[in-house]
C-alpha positions as CSV (number, residue, x, y, z in Angstrom):
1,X,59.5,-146.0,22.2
2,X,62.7,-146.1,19.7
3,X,62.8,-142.7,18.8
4,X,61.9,-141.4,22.5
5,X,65.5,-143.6,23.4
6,X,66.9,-142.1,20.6
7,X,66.3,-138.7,21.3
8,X,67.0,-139.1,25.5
9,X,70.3,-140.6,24.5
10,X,71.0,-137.7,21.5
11,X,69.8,-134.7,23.9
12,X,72.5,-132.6,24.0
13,X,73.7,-133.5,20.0
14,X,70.7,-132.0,19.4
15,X,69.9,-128.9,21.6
16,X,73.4,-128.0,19.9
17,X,72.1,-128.1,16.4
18,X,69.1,-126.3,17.3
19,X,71.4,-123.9,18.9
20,X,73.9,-123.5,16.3
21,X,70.7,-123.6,13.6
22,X,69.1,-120.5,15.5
23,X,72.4,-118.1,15.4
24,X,72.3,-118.7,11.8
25,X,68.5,-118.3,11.4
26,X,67.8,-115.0,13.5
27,X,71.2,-113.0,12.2
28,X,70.8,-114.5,8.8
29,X,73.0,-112.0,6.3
30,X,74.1,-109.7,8.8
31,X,77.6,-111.5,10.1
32,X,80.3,-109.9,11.2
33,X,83.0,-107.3,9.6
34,X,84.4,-109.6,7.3
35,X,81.5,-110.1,5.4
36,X,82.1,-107.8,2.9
37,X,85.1,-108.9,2.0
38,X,84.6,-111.9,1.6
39,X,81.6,-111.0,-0.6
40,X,83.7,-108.7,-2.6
41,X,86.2,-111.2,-3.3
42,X,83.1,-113.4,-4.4
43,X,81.9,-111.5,-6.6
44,X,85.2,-111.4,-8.2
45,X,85.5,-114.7,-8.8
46,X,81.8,-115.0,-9.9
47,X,82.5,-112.2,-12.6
48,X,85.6,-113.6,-13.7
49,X,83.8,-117.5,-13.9
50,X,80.9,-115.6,-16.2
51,X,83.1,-113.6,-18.4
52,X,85.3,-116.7,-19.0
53,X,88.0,-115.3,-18.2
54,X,89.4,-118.0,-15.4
55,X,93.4,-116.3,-15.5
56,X,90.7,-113.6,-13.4
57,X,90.4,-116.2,-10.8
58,X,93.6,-115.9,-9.6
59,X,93.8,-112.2,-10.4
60,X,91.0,-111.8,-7.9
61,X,92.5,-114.1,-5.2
62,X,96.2,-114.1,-5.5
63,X,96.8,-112.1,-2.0
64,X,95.0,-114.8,-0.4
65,X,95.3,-118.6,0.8
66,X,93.9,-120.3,-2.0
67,X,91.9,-122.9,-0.2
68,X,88.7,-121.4,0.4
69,X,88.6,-119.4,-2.5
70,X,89.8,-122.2,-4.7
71,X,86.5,-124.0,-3.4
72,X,84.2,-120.8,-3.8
73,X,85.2,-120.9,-7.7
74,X,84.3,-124.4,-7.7
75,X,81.0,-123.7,-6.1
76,X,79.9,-120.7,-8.3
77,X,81.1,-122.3,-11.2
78,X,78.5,-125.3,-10.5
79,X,75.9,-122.5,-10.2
80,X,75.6,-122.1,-7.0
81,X,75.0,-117.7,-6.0
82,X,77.6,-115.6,-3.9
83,X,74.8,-114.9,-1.0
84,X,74.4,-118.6,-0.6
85,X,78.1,-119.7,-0.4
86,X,78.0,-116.4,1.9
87,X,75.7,-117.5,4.5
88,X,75.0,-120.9,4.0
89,X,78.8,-121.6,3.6
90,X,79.6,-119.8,6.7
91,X,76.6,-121.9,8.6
92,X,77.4,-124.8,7.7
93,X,81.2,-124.8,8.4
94,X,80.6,-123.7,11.8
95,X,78.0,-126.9,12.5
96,X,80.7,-129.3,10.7
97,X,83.5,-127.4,12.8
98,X,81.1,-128.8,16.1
99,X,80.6,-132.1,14.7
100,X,84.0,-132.6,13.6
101,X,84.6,-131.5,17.4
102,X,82.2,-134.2,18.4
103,X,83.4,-137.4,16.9
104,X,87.1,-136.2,17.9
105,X,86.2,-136.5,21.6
106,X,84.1,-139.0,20.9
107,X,87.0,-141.2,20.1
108,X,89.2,-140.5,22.5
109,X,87.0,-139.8,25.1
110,X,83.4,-141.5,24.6
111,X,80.0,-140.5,23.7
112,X,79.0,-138.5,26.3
113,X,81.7,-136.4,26.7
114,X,81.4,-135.7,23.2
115,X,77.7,-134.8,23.4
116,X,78.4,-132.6,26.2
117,X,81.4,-130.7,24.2
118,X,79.4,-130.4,21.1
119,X,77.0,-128.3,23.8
120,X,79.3,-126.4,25.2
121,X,80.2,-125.7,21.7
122,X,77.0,-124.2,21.0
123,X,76.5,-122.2,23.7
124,X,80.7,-121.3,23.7
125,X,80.0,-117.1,23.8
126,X,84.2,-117.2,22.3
127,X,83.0,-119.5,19.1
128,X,79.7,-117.6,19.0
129,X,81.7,-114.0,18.3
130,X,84.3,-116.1,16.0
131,X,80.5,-116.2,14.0
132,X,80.2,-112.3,14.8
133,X,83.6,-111.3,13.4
134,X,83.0,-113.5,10.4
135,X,86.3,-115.0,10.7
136,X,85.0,-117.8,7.6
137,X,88.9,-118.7,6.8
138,X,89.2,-120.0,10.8
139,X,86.2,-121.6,11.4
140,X,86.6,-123.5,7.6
141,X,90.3,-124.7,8.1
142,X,89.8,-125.3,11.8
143,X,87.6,-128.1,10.3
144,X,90.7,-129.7,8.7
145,X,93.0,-129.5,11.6
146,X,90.7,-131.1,13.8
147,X,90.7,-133.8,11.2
148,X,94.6,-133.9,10.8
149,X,95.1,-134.2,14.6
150,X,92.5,-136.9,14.9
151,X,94.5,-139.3,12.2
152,X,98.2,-137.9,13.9
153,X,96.6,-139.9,17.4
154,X,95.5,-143.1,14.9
155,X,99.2,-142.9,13.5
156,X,98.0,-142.5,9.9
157,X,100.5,-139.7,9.4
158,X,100.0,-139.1,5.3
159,X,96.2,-138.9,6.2
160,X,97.0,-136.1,9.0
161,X,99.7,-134.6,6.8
162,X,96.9,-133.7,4.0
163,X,94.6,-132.5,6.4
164,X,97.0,-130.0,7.7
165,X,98.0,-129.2,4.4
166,X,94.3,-128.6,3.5
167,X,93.7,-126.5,6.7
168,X,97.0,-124.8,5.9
169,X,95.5,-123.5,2.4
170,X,92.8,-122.0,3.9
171,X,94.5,-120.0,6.8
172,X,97.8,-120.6,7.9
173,X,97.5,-120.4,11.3
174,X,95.2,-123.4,11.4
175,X,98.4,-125.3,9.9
176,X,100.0,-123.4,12.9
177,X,97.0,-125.1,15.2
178,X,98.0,-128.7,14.3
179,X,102.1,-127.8,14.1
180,X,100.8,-127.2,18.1
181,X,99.5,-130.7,18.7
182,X,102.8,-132.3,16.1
183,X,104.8,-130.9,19.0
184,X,103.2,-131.8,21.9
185,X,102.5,-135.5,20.1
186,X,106.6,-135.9,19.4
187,X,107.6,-134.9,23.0
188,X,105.2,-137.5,24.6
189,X,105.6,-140.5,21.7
190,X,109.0,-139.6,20.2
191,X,108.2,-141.0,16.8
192,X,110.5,-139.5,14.0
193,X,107.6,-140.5,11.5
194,X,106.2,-137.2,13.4
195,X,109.2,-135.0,12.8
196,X,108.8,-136.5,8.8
197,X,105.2,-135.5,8.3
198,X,105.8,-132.1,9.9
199,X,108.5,-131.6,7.3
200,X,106.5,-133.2,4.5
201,X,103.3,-130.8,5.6
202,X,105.9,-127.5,5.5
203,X,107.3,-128.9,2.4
204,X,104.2,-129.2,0.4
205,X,102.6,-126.0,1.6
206,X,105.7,-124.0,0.9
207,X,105.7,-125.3,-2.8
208,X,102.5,-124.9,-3.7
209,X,102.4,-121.2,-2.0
210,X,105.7,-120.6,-3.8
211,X,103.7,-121.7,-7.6
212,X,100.6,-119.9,-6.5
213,X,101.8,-116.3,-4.9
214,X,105.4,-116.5,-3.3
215,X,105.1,-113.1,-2.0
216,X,102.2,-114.9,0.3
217,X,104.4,-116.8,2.3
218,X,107.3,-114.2,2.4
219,X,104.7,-111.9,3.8
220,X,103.8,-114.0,6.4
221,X,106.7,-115.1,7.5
222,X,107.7,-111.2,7.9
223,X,104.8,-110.1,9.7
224,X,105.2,-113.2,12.2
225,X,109.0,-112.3,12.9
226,X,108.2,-108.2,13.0
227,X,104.8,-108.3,14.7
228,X,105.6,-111.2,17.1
229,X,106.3,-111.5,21.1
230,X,106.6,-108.2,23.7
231,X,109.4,-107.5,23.1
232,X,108.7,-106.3,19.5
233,X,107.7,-102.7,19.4
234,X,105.0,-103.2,16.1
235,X,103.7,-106.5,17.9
236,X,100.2,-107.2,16.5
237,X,97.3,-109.2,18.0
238,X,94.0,-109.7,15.3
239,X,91.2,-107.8,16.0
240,X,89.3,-110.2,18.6
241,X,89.2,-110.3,22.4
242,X,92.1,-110.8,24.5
243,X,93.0,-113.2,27.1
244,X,91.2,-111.5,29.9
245,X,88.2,-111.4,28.1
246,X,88.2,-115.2,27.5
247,X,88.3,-116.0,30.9
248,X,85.0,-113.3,31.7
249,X,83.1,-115.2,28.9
250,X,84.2,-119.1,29.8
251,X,84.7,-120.1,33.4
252,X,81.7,-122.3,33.5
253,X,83.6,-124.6,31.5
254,X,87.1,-123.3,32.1
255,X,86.9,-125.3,35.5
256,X,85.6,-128.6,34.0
257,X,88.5,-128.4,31.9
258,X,90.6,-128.2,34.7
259,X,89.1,-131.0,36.2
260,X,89.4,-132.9,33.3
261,X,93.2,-132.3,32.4
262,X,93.7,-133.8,36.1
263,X,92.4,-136.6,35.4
264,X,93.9,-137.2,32.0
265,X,96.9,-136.2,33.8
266,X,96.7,-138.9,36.2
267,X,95.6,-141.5,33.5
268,X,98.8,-140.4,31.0
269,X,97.1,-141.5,28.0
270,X,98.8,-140.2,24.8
271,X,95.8,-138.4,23.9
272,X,95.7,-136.2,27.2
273,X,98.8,-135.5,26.8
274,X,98.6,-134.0,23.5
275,X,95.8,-131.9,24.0
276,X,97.2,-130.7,27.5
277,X,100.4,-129.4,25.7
278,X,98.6,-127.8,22.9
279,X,96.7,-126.0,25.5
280,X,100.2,-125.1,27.3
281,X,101.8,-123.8,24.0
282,X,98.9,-121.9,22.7
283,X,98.6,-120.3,25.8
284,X,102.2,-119.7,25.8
285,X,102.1,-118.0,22.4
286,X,98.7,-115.8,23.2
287,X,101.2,-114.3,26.9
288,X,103.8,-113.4,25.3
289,X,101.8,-111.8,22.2
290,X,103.0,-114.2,19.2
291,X,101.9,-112.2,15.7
292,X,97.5,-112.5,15.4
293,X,97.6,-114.1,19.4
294,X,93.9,-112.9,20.3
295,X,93.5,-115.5,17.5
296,X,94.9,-117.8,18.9
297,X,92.0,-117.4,21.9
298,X,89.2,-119.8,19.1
299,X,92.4,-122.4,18.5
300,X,92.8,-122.1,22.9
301,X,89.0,-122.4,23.4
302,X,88.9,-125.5,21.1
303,X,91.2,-127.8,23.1
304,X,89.0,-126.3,26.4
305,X,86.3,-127.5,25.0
306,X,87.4,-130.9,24.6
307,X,88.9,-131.2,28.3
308,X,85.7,-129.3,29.4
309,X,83.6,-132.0,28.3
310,X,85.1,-135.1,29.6
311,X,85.6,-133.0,33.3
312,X,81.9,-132.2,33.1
313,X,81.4,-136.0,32.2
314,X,83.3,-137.3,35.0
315,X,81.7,-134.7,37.5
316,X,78.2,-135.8,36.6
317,X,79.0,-139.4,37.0
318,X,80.0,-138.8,40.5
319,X,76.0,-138.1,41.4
320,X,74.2,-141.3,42.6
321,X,71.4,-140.3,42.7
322,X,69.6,-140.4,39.6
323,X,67.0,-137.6,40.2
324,X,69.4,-135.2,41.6
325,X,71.6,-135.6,38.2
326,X,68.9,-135.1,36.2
327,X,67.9,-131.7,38.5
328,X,71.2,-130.5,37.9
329,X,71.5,-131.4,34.2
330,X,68.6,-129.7,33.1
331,X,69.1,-126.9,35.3
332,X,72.9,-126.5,34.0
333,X,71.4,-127.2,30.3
334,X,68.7,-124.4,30.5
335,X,70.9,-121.6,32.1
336,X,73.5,-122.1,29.3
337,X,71.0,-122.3,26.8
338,X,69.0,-119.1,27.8
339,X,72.5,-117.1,28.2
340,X,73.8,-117.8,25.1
341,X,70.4,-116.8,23.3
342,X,69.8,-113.6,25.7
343,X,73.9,-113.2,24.0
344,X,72.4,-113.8,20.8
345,X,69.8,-111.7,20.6
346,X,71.0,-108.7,23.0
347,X,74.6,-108.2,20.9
348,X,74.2,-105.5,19.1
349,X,74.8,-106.2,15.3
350,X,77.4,-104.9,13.0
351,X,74.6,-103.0,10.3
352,X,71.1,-102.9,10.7
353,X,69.0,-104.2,8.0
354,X,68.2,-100.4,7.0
355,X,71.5,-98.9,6.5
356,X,72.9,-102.2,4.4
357,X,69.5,-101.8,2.1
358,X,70.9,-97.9,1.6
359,X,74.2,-99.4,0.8
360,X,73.0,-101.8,-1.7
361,X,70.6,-99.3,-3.7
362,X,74.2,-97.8,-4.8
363,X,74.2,-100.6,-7.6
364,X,72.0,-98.7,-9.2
365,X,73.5,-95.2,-8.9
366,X,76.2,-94.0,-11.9
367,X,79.0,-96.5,-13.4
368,X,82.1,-94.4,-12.9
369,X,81.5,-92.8,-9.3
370,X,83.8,-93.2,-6.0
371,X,82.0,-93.7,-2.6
372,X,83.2,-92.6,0.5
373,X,83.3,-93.9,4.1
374,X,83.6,-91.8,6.7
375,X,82.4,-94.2,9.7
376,X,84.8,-97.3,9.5
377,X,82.1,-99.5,10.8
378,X,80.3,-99.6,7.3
379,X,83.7,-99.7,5.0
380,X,83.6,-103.4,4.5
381,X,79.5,-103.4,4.1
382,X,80.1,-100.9,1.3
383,X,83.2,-102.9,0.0
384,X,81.0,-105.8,-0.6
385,X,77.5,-104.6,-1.6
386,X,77.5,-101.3,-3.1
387,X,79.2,-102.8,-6.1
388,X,81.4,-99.3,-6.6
389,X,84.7,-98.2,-6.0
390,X,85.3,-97.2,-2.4
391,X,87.6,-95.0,-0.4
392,X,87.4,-95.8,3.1
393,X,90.2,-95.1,6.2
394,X,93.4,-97.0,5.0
395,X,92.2,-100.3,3.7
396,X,91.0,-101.5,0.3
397,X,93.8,-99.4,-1.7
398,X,92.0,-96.9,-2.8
399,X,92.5,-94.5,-0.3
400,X,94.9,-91.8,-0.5
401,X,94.0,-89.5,2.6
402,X,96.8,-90.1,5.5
403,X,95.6,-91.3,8.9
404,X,96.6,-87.2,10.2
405,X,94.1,-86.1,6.6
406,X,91.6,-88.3,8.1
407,X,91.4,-87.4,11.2
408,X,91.4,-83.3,9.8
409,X,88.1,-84.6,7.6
410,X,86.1,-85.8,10.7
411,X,87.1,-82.4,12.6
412,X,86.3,-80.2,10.1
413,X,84.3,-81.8,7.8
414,X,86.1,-79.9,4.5
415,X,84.6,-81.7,1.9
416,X,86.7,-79.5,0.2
417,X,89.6,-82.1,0.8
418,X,87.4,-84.9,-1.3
419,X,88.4,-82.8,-5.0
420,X,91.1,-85.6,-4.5
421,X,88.3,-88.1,-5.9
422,X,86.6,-88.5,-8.9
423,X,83.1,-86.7,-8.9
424,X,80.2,-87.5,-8.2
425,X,80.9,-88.9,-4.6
426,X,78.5,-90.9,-2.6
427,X,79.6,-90.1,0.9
428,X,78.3,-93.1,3.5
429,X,78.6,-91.5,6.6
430,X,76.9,-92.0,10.3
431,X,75.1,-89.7,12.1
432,X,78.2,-89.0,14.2
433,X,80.7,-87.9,11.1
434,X,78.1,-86.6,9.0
435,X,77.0,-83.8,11.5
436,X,80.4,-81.4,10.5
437,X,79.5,-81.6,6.7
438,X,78.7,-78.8,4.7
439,X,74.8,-79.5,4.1
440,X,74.4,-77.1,1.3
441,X,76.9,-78.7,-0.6
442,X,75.5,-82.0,-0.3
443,X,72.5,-83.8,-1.8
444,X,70.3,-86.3,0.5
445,X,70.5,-90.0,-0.9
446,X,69.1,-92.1,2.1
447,X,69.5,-91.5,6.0
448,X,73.2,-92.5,6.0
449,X,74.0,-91.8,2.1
450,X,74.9,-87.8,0.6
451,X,75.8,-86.9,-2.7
452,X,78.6,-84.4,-3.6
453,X,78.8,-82.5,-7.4
């Protein structure tokens, strides 16, 4: 009789694991575009660690935020394998990202609002493709900046401040997140100890960037000022969806969140207030096209969350009768659960198992050879698992086509143009390139995989 209470009381907690648990078990390996390059940079980190050569750490990692990579090391130097920090990592950060979720709004806003956000979590289509693009660095420091605003409502300040300096080491725009809510916190409480851990959180970051990699933060700061706002010319938004799509993926819960910043409006607790104005600025910042503001859409879809859950709390409560609310739960429970698995299992997947086995069996091809990417689809795959040089359309470094030599390449298909390269050349190309090639000059490796003399 306990553990039937226990569950009944705990049912959405744990439909949203189960949820969360089957993304991660169907797509296992095959995560979004990112993948790899984080594996890539993995692997550099795991060589480095083996040959004991640890000044190759940094080497490996220096043009990114050290937090999650200062952790990887930490991880593969215990022993634990590159796949496992891959996937497993990724998995769990995203369920600790939802729980974190859950005990914020379960503070401020009781258990079963929480339970109900921590659902809408699970079945949030915008969080589910932040799992698709493999965007590891947001979904990790988010964790932290949940955290950091949590203790800025508890006033512990130097416990918020080295949360956001935490989250700020793994991305920066998660710092940028929880600069959102110092804001909106100082404008409703007018603390200076607020406007003294901001600067101590922008203090501490910029030092330790400026020791690590200076030329991190300079960049940054660059790309925000020339790539930010409407007005710029070069502004530039992340590869994610845009506003528009947001709102096609989440009005179920876009209403309850509504309905619940009314009534937090009405009740002008401290808390509402914050998470109300973070919502305003953010979606301030994603209108008028700040630098990486499709972004900004997860860091949006966060606070929604939260005011989704306690509207959708308050809404059920206002059912008296007792059958009729549990009719309507269930029925609301099942229809989100069975879209966001029809989601899962209908959206097609970055690489087929197939064509990242091909990939991988170039470990075992020739030391000193270059492969080639045509289709820019499978350029990070190949970056991360062919465990060779490769040349793929203006990323990586190694390319030295132009985006006019490129496009001349796919027309014509000269492979003529490729004497560029060091020979042989493993060219990984879909059907759609790989049609204007020269056959006879070309050896079949796999279905997606030619070698060129």
């Amino acid at each position: 009789m306990a553990v039937y209470l226990w569950v009944k009381n705990n049912i959405f907690f744990l439909l949203s694991f189960g949820i969360i648990f089957s993304v991660f078990l169907i797509r296992g390996q095959y995560l979004g575009y990112d993948t790899g390059i984080y594996r890539h940079n993995f692997i550099l980190i795991s060589d480095a660690i083996n040959n004991g050569h640890f000044g190759g750490i940094f080497d490996a990692i220096k043009s990114e935020p050290p937090g999650l990579y200062g952790i990887v090391a930490v991880l593969l130097y215990a022993g634990i394998s590159v796949d496992n920090i891959l996937v497993a990592g990724f998995g769990l950060s995203f369920l600790f990202l939802g729980i974190s979720l859950y005990f914020f709004v379960k503070n401020i806003f009781g258990k079963k609002s929480a339970s109900l956000t921590f659902f809408l979590f699970a079945t949030s289509i915008i969080q589910l493709e932040s799992h698709f693009f493999m965007l590891f660095k947001s979904v990790f420091s988010l964790i932290f900046g949940i955290w950091a605003l949590y203790f800025l409502i508890k006033n512990k300040y130097l416990l918020s401040s080295l949360f956001a300096v935490l989250a700020g080491l793994i991305h920066p725009l998660a710092f940028m997140f929880f600069i959102f809510g110092l804001l909106a916190y100082y404008i409703i409480i007018r603390d200076k100890r607020i406007i003294l851990a901001g600067l101590m959180c922008l203090a501490s970051l910029a030092l330790i960037y400026n020791i690590y990699n200076h030329e991190l933060i300079i960049g940054l700061l660059s790309n925000t000022i020339n790539h930010s706002f409407v007005f710029s010319p070069n502004y530039y938004g992340g590869k994610f969806y845009g506003l528009s799509d947001y709102f096609l993926f989440a009005p179920h819960y876009i209403v309850f969140a509504i309905y619940g910043a009314t009534i937090l409006k009405k009740k002008k607790s401290k808390e509402g207030q914050l998470l109300i104005g973070m919502a305003l600025i953010i979606l301030s910042l994603i209108l008028f096209k700040f630098y990486f503001y499709n972004r900004l859409i997860i860091y949006l879809d966060i606070i929604v969350l939260m005011l989704a859950g306690l509207g959708l709390e308050n809404m059920a409560s206002r059912f008296d009768k007792k059958t009729l609310k549990i009719v309507l739960s269930g029925a609301f429970t099942t229809l989100l659960t069975v879209m966001i698995l029809f989601y899962l299992f209908s959206r097609k997947q970055e690489i087929i198992s197939t064509e990242l086995e091909e990939i991988k069996s170039l470990c075992s091809v020739e030391q000193n050879v270059s492969v080639f990417i045509t289709e820019p689809r499978l350029a990070p795959w190949a970056y991360g698992y062919s465990c060779r040089e490769v040349i793929a359309p203006n990323i990586f470094g190694n390319d030295k086509f132009s985006t006019d030599d490129w496009n001349k390449f796919w027309e014509s298909g000269d492979l003529g143009m490729l004497s560029i390269y060091k020979k042989p050349i493993y060219i990984v190309a879909g059907k759609e390139y790989a049609k204007n090639f020269n056959r006879e000059r070309l050896a079949q490796y796999g279905n997606i995989i030619y070698r060129l003399e």
